[in-house]
C-alpha positions as CSV (number, residue, x, y, z in Angstrom):
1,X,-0.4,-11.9,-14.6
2,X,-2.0,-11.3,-17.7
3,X,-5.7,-12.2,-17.6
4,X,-8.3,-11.1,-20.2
5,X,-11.9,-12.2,-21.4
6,X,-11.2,-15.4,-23.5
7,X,-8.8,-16.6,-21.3
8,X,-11.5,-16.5,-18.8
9,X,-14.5,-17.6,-21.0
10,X,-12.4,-20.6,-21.8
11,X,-12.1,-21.3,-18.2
12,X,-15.4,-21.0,-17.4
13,X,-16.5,-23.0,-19.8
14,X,-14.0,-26.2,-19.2
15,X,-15.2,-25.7,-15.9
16,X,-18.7,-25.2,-15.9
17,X,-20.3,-26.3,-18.9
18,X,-23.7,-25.0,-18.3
19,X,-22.3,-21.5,-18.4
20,X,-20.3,-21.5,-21.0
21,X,-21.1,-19.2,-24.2
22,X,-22.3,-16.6,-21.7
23,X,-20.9,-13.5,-22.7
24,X,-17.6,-11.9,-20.3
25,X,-16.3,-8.6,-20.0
26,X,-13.9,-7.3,-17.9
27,X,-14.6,-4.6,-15.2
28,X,-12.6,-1.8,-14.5
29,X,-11.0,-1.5,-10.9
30,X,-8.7,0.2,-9.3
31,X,-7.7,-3.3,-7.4
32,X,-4.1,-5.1,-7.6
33,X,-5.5,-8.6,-5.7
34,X,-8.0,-9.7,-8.1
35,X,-9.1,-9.1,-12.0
36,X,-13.1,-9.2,-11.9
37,X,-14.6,-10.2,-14.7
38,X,-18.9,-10.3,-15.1
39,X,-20.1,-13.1,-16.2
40,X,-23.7,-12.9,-18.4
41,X,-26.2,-10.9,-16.3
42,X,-25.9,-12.4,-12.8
43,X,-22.4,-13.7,-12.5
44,X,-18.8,-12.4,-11.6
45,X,-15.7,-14.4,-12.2
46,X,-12.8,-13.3,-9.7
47,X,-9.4,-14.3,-10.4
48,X,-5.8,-14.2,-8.3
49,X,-3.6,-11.8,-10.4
50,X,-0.5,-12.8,-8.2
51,X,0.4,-15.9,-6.0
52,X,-0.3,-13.8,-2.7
53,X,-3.7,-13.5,-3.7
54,X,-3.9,-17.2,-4.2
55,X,-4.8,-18.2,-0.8
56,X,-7.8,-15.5,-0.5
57,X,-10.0,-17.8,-2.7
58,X,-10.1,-20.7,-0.6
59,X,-10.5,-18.2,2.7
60,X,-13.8,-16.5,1.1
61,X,-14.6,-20.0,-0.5
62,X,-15.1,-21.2,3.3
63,X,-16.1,-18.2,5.3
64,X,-18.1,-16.2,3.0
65,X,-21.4,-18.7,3.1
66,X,-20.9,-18.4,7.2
67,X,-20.6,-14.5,7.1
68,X,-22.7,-13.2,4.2
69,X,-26.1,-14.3,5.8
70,X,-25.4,-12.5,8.9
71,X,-24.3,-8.9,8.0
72,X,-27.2,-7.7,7.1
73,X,-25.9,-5.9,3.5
74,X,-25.3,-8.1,0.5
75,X,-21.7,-10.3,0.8
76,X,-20.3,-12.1,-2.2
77,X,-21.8,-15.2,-3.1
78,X,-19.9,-18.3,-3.9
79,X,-21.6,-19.7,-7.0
80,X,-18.8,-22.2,-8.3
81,X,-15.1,-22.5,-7.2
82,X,-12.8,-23.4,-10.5
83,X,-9.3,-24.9,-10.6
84,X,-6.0,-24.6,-12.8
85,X,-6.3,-24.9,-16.7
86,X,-5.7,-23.1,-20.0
87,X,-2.9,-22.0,-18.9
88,X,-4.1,-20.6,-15.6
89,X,-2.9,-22.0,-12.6
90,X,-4.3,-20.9,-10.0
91,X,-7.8,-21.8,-8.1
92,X,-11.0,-18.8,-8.9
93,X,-14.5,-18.5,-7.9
94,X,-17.8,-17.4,-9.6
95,X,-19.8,-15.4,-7.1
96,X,-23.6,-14.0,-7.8
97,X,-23.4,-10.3,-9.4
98,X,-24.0,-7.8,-6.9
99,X,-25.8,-4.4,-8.0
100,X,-24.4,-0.8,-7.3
101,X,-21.2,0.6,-7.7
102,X,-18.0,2.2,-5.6
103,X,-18.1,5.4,-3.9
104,X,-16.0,8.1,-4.6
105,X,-14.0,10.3,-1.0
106,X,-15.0,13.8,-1.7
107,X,-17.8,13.1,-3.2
108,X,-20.4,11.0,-1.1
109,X,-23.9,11.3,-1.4
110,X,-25.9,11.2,1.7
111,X,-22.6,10.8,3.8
112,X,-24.6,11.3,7.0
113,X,-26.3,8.0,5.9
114,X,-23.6,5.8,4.5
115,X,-22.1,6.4,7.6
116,X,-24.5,4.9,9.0
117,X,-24.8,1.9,7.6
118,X,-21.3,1.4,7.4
119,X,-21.3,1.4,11.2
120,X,-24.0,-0.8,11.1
121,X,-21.9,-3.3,9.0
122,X,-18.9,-3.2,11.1
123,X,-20.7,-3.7,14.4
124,X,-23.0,-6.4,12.4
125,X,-19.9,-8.2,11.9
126,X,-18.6,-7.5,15.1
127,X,-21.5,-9.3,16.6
128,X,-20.8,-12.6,14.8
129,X,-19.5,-15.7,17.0
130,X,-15.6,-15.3,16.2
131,X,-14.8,-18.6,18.8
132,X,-13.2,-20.3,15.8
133,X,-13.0,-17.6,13.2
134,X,-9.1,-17.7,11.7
135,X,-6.8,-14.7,12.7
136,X,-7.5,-11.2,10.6
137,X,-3.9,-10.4,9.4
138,X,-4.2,-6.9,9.8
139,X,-6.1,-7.8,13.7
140,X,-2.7,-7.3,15.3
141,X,-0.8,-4.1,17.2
142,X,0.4,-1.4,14.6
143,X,3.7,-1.8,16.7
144,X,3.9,-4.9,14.1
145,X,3.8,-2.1,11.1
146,X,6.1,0.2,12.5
147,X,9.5,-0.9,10.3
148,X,7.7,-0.7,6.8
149,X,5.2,2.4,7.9
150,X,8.3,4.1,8.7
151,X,10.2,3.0,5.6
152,X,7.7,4.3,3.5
153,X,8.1,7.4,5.5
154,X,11.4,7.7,4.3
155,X,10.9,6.5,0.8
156,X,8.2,9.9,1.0
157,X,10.7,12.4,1.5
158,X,9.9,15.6,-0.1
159,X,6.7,14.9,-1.5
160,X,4.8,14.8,1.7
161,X,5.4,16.4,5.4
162,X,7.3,13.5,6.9
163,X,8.0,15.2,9.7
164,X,4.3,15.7,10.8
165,X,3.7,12.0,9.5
166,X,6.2,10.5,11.9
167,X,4.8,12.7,15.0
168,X,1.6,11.3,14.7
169,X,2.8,7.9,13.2
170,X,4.6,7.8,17.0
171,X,1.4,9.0,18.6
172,X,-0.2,6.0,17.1
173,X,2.1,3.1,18.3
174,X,1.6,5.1,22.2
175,X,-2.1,4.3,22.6
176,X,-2.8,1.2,24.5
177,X,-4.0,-1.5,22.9
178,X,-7.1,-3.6,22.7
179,X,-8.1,-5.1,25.8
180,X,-11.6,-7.7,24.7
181,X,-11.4,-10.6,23.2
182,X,-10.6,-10.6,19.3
183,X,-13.8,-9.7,17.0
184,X,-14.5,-10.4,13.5
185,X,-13.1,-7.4,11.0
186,X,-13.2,-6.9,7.3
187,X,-9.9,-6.0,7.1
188,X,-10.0,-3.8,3.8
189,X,-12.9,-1.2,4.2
190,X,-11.2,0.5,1.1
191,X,-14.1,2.3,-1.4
192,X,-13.0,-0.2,-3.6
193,X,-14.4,-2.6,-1.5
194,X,-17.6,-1.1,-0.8
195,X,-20.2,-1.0,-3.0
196,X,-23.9,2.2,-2.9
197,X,-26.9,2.9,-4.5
198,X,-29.1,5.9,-4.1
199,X,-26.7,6.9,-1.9
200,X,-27.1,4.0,0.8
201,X,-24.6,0.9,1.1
202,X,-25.6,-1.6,-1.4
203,X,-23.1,-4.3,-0.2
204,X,-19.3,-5.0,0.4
205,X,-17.3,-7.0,-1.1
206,X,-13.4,-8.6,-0.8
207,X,-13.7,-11.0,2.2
208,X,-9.8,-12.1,1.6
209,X,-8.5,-10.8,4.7
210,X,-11.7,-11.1,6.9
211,X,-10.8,-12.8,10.4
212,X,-10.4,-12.3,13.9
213,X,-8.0,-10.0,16.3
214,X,-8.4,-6.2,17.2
215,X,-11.3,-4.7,14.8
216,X,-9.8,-1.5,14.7
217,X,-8.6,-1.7,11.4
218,X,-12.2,-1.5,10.4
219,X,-12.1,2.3,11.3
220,X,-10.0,3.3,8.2
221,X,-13.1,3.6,6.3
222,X,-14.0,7.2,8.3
223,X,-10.9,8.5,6.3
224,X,-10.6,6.9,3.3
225,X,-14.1,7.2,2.6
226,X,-16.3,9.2,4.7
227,X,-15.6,13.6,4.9
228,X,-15.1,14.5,8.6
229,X,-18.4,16.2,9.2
230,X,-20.0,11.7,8.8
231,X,-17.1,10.8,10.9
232,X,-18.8,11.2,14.2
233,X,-22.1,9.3,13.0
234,X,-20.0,6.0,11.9
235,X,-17.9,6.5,15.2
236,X,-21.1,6.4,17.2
237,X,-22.9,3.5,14.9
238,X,-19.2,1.5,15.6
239,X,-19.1,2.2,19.4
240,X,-15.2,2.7,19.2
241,X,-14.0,4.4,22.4
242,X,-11.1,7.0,22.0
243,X,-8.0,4.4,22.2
244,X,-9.5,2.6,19.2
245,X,-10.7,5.6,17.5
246,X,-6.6,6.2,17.3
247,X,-5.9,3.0,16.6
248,X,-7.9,3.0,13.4
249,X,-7.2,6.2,12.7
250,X,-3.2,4.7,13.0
251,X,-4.0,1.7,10.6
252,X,-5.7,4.4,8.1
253,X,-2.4,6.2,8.1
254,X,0.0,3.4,8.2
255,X,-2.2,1.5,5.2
256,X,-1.9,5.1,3.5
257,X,2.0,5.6,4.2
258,X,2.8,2.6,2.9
259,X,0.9,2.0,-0.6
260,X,1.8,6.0,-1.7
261,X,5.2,5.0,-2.5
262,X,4.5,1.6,-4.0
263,X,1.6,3.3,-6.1
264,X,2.7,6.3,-6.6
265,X,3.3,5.8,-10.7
266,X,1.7,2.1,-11.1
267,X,-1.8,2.5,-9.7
268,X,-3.2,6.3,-9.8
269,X,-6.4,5.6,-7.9
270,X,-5.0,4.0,-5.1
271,X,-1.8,6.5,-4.9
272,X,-4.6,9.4,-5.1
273,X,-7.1,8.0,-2.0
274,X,-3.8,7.5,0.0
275,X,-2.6,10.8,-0.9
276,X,-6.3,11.4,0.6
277,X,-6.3,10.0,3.8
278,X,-2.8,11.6,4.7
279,X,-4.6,15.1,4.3
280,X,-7.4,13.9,6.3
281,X,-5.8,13.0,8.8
282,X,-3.4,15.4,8.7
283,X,-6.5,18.3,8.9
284,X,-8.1,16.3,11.8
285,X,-5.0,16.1,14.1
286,X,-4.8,19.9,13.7
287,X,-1.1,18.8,11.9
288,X,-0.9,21.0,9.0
């Protein structure tokens, strides 16, 4: 959908009259979910750009004032939550503006660190009381993947080594799965999603798919993200034992495999990072 600044001035200022005037400019982002727009100094609107983002706004509406307070690195925070109008009509939220700005794989400063604290994070989140936390739609087996992983796989052909692909794609779907109770997890640790400063983690953002189930999925961050030399320190920071090590390492290429071909002319960014993490992971299992 077609979203710009005065559409979204207009909303905010039907909406919340005590804001409106307050200048609004669009940010840029390599996201497909959401069109982010800051709001005077210490604001950021966030609107669905599709209706599968729809549902997202209410979930971070609810869970985010839970969450954010226990992570121990700045969360969005719900300032206002608007409705339908101007034309718009779909639900949005105004969150407090959040400083720093999104990291860049192959080019991470202090990578030793961010690792780090990006362990920190997902064991922080780990930690938090998930006894009636909803289910994380990407907490579930990658057995659940396999049809569109390997479509994608297929839709690849000749622009990347499917064959080596599919041999560790199968490796993947062969390690056991996880046998704890489910965890809270993210969901999307994509750089997009995480937000530095001076070369430590400054905050993450995009709780949409944030829930409960297997926390593997948490681990794609060490390749779409992190070089392979920081790997090891976020492993150790996590506490992932070798079956989920693979497992995340399995979501990272699946997640990968999947939005290449869907990206591959419509979003450069994203078709470039999941260009990325194939290599990576490619390099690390000795595959190429």
């Amino acid at each position: 959908m077609d979203i710009d600044a005065p559409l979204v001035a207009r909303l905010v200022a039907a909406r919340f009259p005590r804001w409106a005037g307050l200048p609004v400019a669009r940010l840029a982002s390599s996201g497909t979910e959401n069109a982010m727009f800051r709001l005077g100094t210490d604001k950021v609107v966030r609107l669905p750009r599709h209706p599968g983002a729809v549902e997202s706004v209410a979930h971070e509406q609810r869970w985010l004032p839970r969450l954010g307070p226990l992570l121990g690195v700045a969360a969005p925070v719900p300032l206002g939550l608007g409705g339908p109008g101007e034309g718009f009509a779909w639900p949005w939220s105004v969150y407090a503006w959040l400083d720093g700005h999104n990291p860049v794989a192959g080019a991470v400063e202090r990578p030793e660190r961010l690792a780090a604290d990006l362990g920190a994070f997902v064991a922080g989140l780990r930690a938090v009381d998930a006894a009636d936390g909803p289910p994380n739609p990407r907490g579930v087996p990658l057995a659940e993947r396999d049809a569109p992983t390997r479509d994608a796989i297929a839709a690849l052909a000749g622009r990347i080594d499917t064959d080596a692909v599919t041999a560790l794609w199968g490796q993947a779907l062969e390690v056991a799965g996880r046998a704890g109770p489910p965890v809270w997890a993210h969901g999307d640790l994509s750089p997009g999603n995480v937000l530095v400063a001076d070369g430590r983690l400054a905050g993450v953002i995009d709780f949409g798919t944030a829930g409960v189930g297997d926390p593997a999925v948490d681990l794609i961050v060490a390749w779409n993200l992190l070089p392979a030399s920081a790997r090891g320190t976020f492993r150790e920071a996590v506490g992932a034992d070798d079956d989920e090590w693979a497992r995340g390492r399995g979501w990272a290429l699946s997640i990968s495999l999947i939005q290449l071909p869907y990206y591959w002319r419509t979003n450069p960014p994203l078709a470039a990072n999941s260009r990325h993490v194939i290599g990576e992971i490619l390099a690390e299992t000795g595959s190429r």
